[in-house]
GULUMKE-734202 format. One record per residue: x negated, y negated, z of N, C-alpha, C in turn; residue in three letters. Coordinates in steps of 0.001 Angstrom, whole numbers, plus 500000, padded with zeros to 6 digits. Layout:
BEGIN
XYZXYZXYZALA...
This chain:
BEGIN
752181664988364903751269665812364123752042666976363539UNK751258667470362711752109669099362297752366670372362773UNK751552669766364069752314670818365095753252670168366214UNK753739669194365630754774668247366742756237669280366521UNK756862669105368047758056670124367905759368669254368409UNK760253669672368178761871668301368076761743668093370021UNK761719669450370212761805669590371850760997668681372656UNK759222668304372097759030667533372731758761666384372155UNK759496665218371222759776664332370757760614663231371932UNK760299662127372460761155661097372364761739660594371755UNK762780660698371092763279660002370126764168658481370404UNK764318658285371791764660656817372195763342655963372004UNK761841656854372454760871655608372044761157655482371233UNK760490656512370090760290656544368575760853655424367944UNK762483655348368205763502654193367713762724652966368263UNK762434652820369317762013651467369793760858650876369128UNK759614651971369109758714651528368138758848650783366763UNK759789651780366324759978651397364483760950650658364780UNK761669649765365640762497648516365554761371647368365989UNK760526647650366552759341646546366709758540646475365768UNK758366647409365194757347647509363532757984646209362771UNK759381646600362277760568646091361594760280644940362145UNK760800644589363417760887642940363795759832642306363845UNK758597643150364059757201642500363661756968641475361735UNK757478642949361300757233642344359721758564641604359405UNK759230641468360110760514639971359724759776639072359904UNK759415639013361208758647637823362073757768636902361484UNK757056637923360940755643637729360100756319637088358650UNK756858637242357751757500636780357043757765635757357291UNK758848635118358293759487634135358366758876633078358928UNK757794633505359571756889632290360177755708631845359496UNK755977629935360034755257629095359375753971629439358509UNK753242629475357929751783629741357188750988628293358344UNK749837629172358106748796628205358507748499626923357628UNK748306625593358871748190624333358117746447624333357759UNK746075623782356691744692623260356958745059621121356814UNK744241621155357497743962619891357671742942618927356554UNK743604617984355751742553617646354755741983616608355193UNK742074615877355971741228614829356687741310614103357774UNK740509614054358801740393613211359834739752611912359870UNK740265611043360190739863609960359428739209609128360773UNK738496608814360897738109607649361697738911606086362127UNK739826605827363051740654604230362409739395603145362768UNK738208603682363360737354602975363728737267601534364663UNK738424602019365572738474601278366652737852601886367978UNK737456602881368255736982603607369217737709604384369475UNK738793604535369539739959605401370319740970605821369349UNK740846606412368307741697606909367072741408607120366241UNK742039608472365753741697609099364979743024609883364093UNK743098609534362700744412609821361705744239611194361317UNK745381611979361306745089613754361170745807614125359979UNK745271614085359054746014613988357913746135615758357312UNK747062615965356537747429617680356265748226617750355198UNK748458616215354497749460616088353282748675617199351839UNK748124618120352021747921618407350878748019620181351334UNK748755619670352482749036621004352872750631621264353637UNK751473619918353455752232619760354135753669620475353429UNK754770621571353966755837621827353907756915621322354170UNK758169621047353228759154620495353763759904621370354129UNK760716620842355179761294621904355840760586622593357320UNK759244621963357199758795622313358925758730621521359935UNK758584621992361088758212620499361575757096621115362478UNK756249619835362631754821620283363300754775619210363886UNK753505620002364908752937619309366216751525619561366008UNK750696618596366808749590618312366869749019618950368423UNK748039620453368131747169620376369225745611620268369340UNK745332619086370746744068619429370623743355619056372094UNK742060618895371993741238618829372607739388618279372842UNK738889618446373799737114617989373411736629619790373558UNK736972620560373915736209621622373269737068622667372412UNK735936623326371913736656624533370956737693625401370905UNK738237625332370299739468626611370680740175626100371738UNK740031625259372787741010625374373836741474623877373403UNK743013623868373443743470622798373332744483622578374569UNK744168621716375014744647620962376179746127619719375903UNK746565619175374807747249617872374524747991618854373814UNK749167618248373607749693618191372519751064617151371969UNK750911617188370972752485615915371133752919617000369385UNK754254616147369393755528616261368256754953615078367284UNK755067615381366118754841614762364928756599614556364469UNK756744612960363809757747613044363621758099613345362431UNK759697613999362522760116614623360911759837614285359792UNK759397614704358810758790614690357382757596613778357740UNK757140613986358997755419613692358411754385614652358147UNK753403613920357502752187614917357160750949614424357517UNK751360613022358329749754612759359002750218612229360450UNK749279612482361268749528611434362760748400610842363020UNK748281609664363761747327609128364596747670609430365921UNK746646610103366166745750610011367649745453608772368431UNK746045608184369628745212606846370240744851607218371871UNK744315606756372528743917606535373732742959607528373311UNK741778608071372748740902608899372665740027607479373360UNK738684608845373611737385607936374130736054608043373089UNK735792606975373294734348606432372145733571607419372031UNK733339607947371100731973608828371259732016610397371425UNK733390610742371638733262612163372082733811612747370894UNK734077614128370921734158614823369595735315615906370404UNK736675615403368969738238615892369159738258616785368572UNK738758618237369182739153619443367824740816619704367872UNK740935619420366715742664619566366404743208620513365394UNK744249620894365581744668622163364792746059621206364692UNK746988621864363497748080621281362986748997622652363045UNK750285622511363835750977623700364383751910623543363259UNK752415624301362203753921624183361932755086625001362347UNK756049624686362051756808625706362661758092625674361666UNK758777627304361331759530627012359710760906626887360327UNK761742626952359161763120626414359441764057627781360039UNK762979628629360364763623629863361272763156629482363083UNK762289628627362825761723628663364144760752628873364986UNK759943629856364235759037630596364104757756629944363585UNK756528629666364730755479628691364181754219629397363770UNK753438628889363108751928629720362401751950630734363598UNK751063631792362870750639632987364051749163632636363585UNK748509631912363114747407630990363512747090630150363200UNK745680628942363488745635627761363455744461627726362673UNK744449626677361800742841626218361576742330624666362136UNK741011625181362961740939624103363365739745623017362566UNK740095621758362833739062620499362620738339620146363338UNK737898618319363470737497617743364740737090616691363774UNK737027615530364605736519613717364551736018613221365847UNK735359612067365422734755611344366573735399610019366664UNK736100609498367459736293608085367576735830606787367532UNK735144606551366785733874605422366480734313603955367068UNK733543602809366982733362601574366670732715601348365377UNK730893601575365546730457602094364405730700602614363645UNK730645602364362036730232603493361182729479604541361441UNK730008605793360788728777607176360676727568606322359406UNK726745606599359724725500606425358564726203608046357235UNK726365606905356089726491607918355025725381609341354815UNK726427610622354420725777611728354221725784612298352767UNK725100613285352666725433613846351509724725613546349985UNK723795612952350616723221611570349352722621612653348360UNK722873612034346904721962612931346042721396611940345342UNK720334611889344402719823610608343736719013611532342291UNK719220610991341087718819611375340375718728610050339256UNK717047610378338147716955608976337325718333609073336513UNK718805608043335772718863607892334327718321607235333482UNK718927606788332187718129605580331356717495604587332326UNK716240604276332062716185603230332637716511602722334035UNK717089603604335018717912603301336001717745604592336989UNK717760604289338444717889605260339389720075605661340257UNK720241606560340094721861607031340386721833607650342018UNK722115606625342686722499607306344001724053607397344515UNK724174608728344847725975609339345358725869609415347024UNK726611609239347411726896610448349070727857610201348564UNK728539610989349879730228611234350424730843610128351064UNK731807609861350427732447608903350926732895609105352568UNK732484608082353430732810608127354987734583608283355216UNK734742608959356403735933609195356468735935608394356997UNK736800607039357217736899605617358637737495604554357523UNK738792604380358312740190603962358024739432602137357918UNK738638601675358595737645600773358860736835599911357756UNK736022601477356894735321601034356021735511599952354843UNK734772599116354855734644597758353391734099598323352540UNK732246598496352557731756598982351779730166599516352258UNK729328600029351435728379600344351542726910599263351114UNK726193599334351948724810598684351652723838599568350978UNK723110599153350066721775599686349639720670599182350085UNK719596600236350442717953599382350737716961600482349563UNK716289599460349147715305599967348591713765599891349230UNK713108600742348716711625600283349194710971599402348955UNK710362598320349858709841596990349128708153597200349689UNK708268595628349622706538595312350779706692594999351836UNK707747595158352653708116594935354055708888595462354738UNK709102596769353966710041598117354747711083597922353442UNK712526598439354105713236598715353425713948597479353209UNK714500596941351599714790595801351557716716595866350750UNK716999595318350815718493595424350312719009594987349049UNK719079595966347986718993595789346460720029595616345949UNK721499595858347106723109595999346393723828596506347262UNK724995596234347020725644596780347799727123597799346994UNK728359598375347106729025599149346667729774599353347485UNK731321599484347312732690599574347628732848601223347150UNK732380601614346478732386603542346341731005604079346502UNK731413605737346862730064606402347171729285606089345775UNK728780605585345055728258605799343761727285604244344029UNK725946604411343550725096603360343169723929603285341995UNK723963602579340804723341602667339911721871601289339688UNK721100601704340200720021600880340628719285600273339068UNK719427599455338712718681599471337002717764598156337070UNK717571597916338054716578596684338112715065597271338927UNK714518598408337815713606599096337830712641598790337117UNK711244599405337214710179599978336307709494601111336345UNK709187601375334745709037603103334651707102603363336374UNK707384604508335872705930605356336821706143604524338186UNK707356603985338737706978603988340244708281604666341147UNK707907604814342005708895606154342570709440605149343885UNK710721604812343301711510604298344540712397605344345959UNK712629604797347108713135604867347920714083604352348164UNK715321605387348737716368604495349169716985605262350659UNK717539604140351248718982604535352450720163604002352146UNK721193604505352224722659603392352384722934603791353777UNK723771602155354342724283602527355339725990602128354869UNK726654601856355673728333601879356126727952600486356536UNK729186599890356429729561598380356999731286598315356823UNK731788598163358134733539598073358583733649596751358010UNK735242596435358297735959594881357868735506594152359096UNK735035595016360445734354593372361514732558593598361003UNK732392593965360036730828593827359845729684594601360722UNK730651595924361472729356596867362237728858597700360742UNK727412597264361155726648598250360218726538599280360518UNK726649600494359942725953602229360306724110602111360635UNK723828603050361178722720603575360981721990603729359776UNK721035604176359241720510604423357954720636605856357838UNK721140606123356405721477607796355985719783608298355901UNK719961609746355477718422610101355444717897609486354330UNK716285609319353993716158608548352643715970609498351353UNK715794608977350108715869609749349167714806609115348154UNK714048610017346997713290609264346287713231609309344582UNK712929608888343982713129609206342496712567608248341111UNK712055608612340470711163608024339663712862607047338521UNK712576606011337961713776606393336758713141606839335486UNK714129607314334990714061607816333897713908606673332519UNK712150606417332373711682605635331091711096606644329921UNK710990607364330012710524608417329127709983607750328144UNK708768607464328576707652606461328363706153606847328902UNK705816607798329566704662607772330151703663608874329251UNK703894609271328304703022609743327258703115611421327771UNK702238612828327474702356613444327716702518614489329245UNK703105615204329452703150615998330732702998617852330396UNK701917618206330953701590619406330610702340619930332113UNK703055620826331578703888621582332827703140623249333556UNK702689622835333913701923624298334278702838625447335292UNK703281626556334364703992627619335210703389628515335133UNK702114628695335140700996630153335414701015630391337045UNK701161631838337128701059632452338340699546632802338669UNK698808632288339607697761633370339612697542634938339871UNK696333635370339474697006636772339382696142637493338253UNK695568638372338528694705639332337024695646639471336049UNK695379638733334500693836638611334461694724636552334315UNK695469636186334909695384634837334859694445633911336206UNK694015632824336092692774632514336890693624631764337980UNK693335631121338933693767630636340111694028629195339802UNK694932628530340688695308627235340020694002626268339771UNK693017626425340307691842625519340003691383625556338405UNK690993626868338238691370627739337137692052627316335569UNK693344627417336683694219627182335244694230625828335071UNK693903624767335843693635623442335537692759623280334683UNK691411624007334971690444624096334048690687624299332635UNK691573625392332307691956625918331400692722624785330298UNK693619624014330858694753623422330738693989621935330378UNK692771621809330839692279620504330421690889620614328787UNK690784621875329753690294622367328039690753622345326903UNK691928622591326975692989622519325326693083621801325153UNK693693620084325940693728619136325564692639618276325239UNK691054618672325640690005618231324804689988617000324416UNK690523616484325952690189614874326040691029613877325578UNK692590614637325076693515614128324792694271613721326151UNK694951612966326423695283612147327542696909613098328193UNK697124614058329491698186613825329942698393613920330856UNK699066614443331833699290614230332795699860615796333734UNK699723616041334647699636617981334804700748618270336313UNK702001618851335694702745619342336944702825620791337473UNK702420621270338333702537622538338764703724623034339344UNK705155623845338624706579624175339156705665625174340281UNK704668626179340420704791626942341114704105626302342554UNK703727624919342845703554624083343688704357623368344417UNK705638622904343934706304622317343992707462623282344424UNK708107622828343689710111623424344136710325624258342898UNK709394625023342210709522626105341732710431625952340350UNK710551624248340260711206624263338952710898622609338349UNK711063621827337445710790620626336642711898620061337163UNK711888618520337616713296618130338344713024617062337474UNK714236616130337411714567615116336425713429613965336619UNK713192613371338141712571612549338671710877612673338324UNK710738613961338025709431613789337304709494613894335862UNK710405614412335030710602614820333751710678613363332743UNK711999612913333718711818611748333311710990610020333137UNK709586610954333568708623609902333643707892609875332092UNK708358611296331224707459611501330097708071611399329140UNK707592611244327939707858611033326275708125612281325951UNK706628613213326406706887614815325728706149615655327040UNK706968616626326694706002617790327850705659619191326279UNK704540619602327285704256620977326312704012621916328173UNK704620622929327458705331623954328772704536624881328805UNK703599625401329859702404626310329856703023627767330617UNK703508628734329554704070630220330928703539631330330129UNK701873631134330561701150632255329850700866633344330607UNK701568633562332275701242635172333032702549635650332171UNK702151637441332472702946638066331845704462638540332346UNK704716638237333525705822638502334565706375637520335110UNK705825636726336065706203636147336868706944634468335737UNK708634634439335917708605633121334787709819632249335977UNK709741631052335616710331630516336489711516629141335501UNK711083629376334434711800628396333498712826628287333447UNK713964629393333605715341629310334124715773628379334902UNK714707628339335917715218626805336977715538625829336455UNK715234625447335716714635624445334828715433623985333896UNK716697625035333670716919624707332337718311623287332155UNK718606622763333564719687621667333887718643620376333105UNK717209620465334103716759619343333701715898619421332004UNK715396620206331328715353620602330071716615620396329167UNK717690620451329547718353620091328877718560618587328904UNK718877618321330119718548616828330353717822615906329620UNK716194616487329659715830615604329604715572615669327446UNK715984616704327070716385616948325608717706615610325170UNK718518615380326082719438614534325423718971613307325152UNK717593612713325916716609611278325297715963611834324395UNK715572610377323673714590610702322654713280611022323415UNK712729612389323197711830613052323978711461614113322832UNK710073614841323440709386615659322893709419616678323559UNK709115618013323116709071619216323890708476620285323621UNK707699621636323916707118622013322942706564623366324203UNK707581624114324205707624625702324818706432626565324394UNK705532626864324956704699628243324770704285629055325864UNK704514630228325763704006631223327023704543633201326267UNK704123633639327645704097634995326910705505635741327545UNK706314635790326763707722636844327064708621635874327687UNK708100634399327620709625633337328027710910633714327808UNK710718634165326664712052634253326272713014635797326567UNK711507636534326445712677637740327332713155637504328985UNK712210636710329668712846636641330961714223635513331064UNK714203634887330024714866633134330104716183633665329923UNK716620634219328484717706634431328059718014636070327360UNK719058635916327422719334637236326593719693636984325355UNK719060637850324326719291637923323187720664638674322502UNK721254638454321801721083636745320854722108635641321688UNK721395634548321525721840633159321992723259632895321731UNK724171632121322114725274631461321698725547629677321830UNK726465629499321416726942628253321550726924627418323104UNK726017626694323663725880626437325082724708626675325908UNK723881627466325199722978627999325737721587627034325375UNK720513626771325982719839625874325598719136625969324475UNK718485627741324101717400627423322999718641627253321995UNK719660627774321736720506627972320977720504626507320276UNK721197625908321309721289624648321222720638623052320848UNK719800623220321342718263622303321109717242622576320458UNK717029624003320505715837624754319470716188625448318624UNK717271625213318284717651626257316798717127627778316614UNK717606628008317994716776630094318283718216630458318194UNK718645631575317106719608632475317570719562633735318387UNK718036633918318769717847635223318632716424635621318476UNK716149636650318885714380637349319392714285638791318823UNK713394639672318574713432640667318687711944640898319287UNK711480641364320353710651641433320545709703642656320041UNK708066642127319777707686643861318803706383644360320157UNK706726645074320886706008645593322265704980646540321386UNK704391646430320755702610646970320263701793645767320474UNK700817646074320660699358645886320842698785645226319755UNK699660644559318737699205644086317652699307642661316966UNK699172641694318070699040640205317462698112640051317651UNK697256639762316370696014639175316224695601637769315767UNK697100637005315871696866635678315676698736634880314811UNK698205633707314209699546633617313710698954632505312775UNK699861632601310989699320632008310353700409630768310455UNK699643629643310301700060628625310180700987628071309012UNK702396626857309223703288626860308342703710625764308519UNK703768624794307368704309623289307334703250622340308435UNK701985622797307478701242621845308322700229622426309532UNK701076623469310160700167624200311209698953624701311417UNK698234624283312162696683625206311819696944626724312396UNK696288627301311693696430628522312076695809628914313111UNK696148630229314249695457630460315654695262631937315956UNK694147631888316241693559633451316393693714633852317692UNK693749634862318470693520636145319396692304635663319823UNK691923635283321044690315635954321226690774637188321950UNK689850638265320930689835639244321800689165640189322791UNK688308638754323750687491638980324916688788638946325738UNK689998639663325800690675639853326869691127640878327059UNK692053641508328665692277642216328884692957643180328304UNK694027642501327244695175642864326276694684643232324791UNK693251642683324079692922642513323033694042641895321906UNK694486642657321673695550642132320290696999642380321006UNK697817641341321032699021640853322328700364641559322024UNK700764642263323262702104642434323149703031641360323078UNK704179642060322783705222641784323319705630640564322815UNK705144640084321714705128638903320656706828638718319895UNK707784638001320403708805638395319461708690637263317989UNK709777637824317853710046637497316141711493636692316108UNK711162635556315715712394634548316124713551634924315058UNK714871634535315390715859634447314295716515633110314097UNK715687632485313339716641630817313223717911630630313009UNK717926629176313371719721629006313020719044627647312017UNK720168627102311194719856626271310059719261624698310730UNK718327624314310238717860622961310953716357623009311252UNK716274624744311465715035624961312149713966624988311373UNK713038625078311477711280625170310683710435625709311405UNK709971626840310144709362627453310717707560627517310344UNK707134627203312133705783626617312067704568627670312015UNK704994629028312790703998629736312576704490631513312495UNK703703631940311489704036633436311053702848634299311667UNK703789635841312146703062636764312955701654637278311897UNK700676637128312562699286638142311862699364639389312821UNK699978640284311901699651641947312405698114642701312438UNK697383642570313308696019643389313386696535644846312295UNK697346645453312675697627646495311777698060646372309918UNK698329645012310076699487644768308906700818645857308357UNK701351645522309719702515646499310098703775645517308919UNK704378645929308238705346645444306978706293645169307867UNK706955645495309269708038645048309758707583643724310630UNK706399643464310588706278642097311578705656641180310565UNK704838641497309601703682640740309460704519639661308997UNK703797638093308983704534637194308400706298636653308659UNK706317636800309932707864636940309973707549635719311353UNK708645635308311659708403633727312605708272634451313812UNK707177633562314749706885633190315655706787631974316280UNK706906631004315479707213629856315933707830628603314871UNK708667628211316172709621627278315029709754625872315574UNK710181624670314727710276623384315059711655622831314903UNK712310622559315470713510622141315099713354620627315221UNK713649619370314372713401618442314165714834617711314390UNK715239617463315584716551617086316110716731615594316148UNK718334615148316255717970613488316198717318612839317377UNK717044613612318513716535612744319844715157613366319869UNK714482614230318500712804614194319029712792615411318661UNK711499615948318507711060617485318087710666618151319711UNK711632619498318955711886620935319836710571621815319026UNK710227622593319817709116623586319311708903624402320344UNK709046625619320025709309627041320875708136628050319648UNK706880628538320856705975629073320352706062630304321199UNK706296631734320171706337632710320852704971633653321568UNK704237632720321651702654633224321846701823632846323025UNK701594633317323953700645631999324825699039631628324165UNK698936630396324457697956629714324220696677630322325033UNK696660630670326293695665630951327320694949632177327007UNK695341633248325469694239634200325301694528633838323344UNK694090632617323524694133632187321963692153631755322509UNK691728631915321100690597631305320920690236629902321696UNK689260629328322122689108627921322259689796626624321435UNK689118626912320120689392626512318971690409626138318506UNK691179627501318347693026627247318273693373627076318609UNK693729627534320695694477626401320944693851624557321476UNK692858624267320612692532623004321411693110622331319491UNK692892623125318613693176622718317484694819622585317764UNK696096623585318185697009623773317908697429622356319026UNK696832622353320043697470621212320525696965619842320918UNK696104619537319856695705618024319054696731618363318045UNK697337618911317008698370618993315766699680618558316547UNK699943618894317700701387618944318679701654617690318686UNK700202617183319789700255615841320165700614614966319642UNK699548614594318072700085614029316476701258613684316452UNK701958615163315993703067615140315481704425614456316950UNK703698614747317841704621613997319205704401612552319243UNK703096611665318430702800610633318602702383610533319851UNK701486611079320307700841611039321765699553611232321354UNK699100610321320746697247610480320191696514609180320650UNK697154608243321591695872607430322399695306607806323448UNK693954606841322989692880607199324327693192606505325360UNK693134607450326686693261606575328070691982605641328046UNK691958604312328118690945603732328717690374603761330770UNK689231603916330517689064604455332103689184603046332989UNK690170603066334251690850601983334460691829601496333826UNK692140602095332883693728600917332659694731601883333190UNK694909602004334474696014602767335239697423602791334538UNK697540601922334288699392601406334077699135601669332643UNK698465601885331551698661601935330387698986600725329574UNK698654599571330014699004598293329326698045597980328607UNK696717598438327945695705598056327129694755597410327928UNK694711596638328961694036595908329582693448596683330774UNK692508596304331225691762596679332778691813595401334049UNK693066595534334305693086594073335273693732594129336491UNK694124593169337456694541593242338754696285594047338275UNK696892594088337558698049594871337585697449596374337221UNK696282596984337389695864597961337254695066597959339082UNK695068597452339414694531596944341067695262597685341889UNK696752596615341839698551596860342269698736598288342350UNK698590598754340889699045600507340844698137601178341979UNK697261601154341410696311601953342660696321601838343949UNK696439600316344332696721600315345497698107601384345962UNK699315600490345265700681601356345744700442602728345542UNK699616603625344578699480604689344219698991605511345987UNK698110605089346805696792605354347904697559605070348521UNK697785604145349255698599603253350475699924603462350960UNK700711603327349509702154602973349831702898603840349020UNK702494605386348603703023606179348451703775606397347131UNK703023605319346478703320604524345109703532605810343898UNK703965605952342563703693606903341486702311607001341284UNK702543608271340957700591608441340318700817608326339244UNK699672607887338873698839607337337374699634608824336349UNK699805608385335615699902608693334025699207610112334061UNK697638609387333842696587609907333515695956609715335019UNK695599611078335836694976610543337048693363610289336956UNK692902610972335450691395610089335330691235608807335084UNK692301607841334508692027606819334372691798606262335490UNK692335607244337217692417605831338366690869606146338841UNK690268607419338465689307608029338808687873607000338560UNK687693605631338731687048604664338077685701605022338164UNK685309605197339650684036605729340018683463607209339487UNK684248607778338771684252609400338464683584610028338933UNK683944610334340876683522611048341470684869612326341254UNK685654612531340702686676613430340400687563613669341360UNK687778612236342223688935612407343457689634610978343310UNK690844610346343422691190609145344179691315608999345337UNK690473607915345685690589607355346711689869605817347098UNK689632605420348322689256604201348579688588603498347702UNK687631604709347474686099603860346907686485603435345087UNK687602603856344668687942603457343780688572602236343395UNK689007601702344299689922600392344817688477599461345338UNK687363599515345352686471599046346139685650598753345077UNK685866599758343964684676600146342176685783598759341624UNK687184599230341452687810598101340464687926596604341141UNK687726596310342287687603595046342969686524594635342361UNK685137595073342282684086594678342071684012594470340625UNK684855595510339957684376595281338231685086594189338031UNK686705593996338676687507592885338310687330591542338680UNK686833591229339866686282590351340367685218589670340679UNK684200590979340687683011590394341515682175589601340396UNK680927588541340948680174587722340356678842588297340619UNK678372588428339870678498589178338403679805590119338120UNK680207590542337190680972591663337464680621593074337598UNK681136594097338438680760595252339196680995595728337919UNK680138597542337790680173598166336780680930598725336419UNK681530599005334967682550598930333819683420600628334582UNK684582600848334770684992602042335539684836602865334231UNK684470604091334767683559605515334169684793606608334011UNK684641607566332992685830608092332621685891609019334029UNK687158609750334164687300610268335624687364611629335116UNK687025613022336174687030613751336050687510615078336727UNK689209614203337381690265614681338496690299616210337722UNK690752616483336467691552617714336284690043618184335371UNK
């Protein structure tokens, strides 16, 4: 310290210290770096296990192998011979679980000053594959895991869901399986297991499920309303949501029910979605935007409306990569935060849509004003209650007419629009999406007909965990406004019975 005096100094420690400092940081220098270990491999004989570190291996060291059955304490050890970078392990026992660390030691002598450790199990069996992800494509369901570590492995089995449990659809020599001997609206199941060169099968991995991707099933109204003053409760907003469509046929997903975002496996069941995010805060579309883009690269329909999407979604102005940028021909927003949308006039066709202003807001904030990029069309222009010269007439909504299907981003929500307008604005959508047939009540599957392959669906729909209907009023036969038994009991009788049972009645689920 600064009041230290020569008199009472050691100066023989002192030296000793700062020559151990010194030989500390030689030490440290010159010795080995820590190995990591890139794989333990299974040889899948019961008793061995390959310790592989080649992607970590130094020339010029030489290392040893320590290990053990519990943590940290290693009990064995042996010499790896010169210039290797993997060893096998033998005389291990079936079933138990090895932790091994890989020692090096450098050409001073001097070995890691620490270890990282691993561990394997010595099998007969295969591990049942992990890691599985499954997602549609065209036409087709895509299942991955992780490839098994086991020196053993041939290849992998597939099971799908049948009528008698799980049935075996293929098999695969890599983690990768592309299932295409599908049909759209039914939601398959799968497991893979492992199978060695003597033919032990694994266990079954966990299962996984997924619609494929036919983008074929006519419309999907995506509902992302929060409940919440002054928006109504999900019963509510169903209500709401079946009102606009005014008997036009689609089909209704709730992100804030679900997993809080649109996943491929349902996305890809539809032709077109129109996107409902009319609370004023709460937005969740960001989640969303892997499979939105996704499902933008088929020929598909799409058709964004809610209030301030776009200030929560993205930041203004857009770039190259970004989705509206990209797919909707948005460069850019300015949002105008007064109290003054009183509607929006219609453009290239558009009907025009008024404000009701029996609401909490009267004439709507927070309305922006789009900035196109070239391609785009623009469908509807701001009505200023004030006829303010910096907004009036300036875009609010635009169509971009792309080669895989029309984009349409409406800066307005529908849910404090008139009745009128929006039941007018989205019969014009539908049209122009080609989504203007009537569900017939009973034809589940959408094939024109009312027959036993409309039976099938319903059944698998109730029973066997099958896809739901399209349209869930069409399964609604009896239109008591629920599915269930007695509906399967209504279409037996209309389809079969002598006389035939009475004609199924429109349903009145949503």
């Amino acid at each position: 310290t600064n009041s230290d005096l020569t008199s009472r100094m050691n100066f023989d420690y002192m030296t000793a210290v700062i020559r151990m400092a010194a030989a500390t940081v030689g030490h440290t220098a010159n010795a080995a770096s820590a190995t990591h270990i890139t794989d333990v491999i299974d040889m899948g004989d019961g008793q061995g296990l390959e310790i592989n570190w080649g992607s970590d291996c130094t020339v010029g060291y030489s290392y040893k192998l320590i290990y053990g059955t519990t943590a940290g304490i290693f009990t064995d050890t042996v010499d790896v011979p010169d210039g290797s970078c993997s060893y096998t392990l033998n005389g291990l026992t079936e079933g138990s679980r090895y932790y091994v660390s890989v020692v090096g030691e450098s050409s001073e002598g001097i070995p890691a000053l620490y270890t990282i450790q691993s561990s394997g199990v010595p099998l007969v069996i295969p591990l049942a594959p992990n890691s599985l992800n499954i997602e549609p494509d065209l036409n087709s369901v895509v299942i991955s895991w992780a490839d098994n570590k086991e020196a053993d492995l041939d290849y992998y089995n597939i099971y799908r869901n049948g009528n008698f449990g799980y049935e075996l659809v293929g098999s695969s020599n890599s983690p990768t399986y592309t299932d295409s001997d599908v049909v759209g609206q039914y939601e398959y199941e799968y497991v893979i297991t492992a199978v060695d060169f003597d033919g032990n099968e694994s266990g079954q991995s966990i299962s996984l499920k997924s619609f494929a991707g036919t983008f074929d099933g006519g419309m999907l109204a995506v509902d992302e309303i929060f409940a919440g003053a002054p928006m109504p409760d999900q019963s509510g907003q169903e209500v709401y949501i079946h009102n606009v469509f005014n008997g036009l046929p689609y089909s209704l997903y709730d992100v804030t029910l679900f997993s809080n975002r649109l996943n491929k496996s349902n996305a890809g069941r539809y032709s077109s979605v129109i996107w409902f995010d009319d609370d004023l805060n709460n937005k969740l579309i960001a989640t969303s935007n892997t499979t939105l883009d996704w499902f933008c690269s088929y020929n598909t329909n799409i058709c964004l409306t809610g209030f301030r999407t776009l200030a929560f979604w993205e930041s203004s102005p857009f770039s190259p990569g970004d989705l509206l940028y990209d797919q909707f021909k948005i460069a850019g927003y300015e949002e105008h935060g007064v109290f003054d949308f009183a509607g929006a006039f219609g453009d290239n066709g558009f009907p025009d849509v008024e404000v009701n202003l029996a609401n909490p807001f009267g004439n709507l904030p927070y309305i922006p004003i789009l900035d196109t990029l070239p391609g785009a069309t623009v469908i509807y222009r701001y009505n200023s209650a004030s006829d303010d010269g910096t907004v009036e007439g300036e875009p609010c909504g635009i169509l971009y007419d792309s080669p895989n299907g029309k984009r349409i981003v409406l800066g307005f929500p529908l849910y404090f629009l008139t009745d009128e307008s929006a039941q007018n604005l989205v019969s014009y959508i539908s049209a122009l999406f080609g989504e203007t047939f009537t569900q017939v009540p009973g034809d589940i599957n959408n094939s024109d007909d009312v027959d036993i392959s409309d039976l099938i669906y319903l059944v698998n729909y109730i029973f066997l965990n099958g896809g739901a209907p399209l349209d869930m009023n069409s399964a609604d036969v009896d239109g008591t406004c629920s599915i269930d038994i007695s509906d399967v009991v209504y279409l037996v009788q209309y389809i079969f019975g002598t006389p035939a049972g009475p004609a199924p009645q429109p349903g009145c689920v949503y």
